[in-house]
N, C-alpha and C positions, 0 to 999 in steps of 0.2 A: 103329222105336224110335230115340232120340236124338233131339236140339236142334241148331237151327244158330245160329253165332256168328261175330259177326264177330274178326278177327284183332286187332284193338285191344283188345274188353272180353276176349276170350281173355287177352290179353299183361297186362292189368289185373289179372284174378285169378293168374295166376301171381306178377306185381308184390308182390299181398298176401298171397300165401300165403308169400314169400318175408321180407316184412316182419313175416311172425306167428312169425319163429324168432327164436330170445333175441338178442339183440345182441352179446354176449358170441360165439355160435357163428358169425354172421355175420362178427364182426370176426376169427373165426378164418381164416375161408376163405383161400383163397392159388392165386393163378391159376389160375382157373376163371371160366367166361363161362355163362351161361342161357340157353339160346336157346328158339323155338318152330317146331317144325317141323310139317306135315300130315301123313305117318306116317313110318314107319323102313321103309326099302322092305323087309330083309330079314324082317322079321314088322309086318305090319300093323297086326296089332292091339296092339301094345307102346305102353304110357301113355308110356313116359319111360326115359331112357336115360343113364348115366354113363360117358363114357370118358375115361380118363387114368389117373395115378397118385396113391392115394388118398396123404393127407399120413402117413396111418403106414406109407408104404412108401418115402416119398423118404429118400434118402441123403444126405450132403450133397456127391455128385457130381449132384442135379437142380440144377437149372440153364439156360436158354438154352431152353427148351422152350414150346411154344406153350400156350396155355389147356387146360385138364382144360374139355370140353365136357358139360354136363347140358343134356340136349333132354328139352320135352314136346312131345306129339304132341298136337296138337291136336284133328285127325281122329278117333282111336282113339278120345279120353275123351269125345269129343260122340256118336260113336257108342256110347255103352254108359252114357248120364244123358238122362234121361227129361225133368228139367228143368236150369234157371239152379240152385238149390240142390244138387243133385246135382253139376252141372259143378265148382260151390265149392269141394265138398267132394272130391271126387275131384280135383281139381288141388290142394288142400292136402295131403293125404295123397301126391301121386305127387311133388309138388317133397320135400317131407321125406324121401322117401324116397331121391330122386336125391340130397342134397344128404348125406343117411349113407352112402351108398357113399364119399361126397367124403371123410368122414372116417375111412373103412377099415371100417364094418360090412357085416358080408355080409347077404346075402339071409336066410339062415336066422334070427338073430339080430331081423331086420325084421319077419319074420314072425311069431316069439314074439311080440314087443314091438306088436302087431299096425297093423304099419306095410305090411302085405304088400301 
């Protein structure tokens, strides 16, 4: 099961999945970078990944600190979409996802809202 994809239209639909969120919440963002990785070595099969300090946690001692990192894994979501529409949608759903931890929602809260 799963598709293979090159690393360029990969990084494309991450690009527009990134560009399918309001502008308003993009222009919120505050140092953080998107990257595209082939997996998270400690679990393989992880879509996506947010580390750093989400913005309702900064203080105003943040400062001087390097980008809040959101990885998709590119490897994980080609292994688990059967096709190109599948890959779409599961890298729109998994950058939104990474990109609400950015703003301090947790997991539980993504999963209600079913962002899981």
């Amino acid at each position: 099961m799963g598709i293979s994809m090159s690393r360029h239209r990969f990084e494309e639909l991450v690009s527009d999945a990134l560009d399918s969120i309001p502008a308003t919440l993009t222009a919120a963002m505050d140092n953080v970078v998107v990257l595209v990785a082939d997996r998270n070595e400690h679990d393989p099969g992880l879509l996506g990944l947010y580390e750093g300090i989400a913005l309702t946690e900064r203080t105003s001692s943040y400062g001087g600190v390097l980008p809040d990192r959101i990885t998709i894994y590119q490897d994980a979501i080609l292994d688990i979409c059967p096709d190109e529409d599948s890959v779409v949608e599961e890298v729109a759903i998994t950058v939104v996802h990474e990109v609400a931890h950015h703003f301090g929602i947790d997991e539980e809260t993504l999963h209600r809202l079913g962002w899981g």
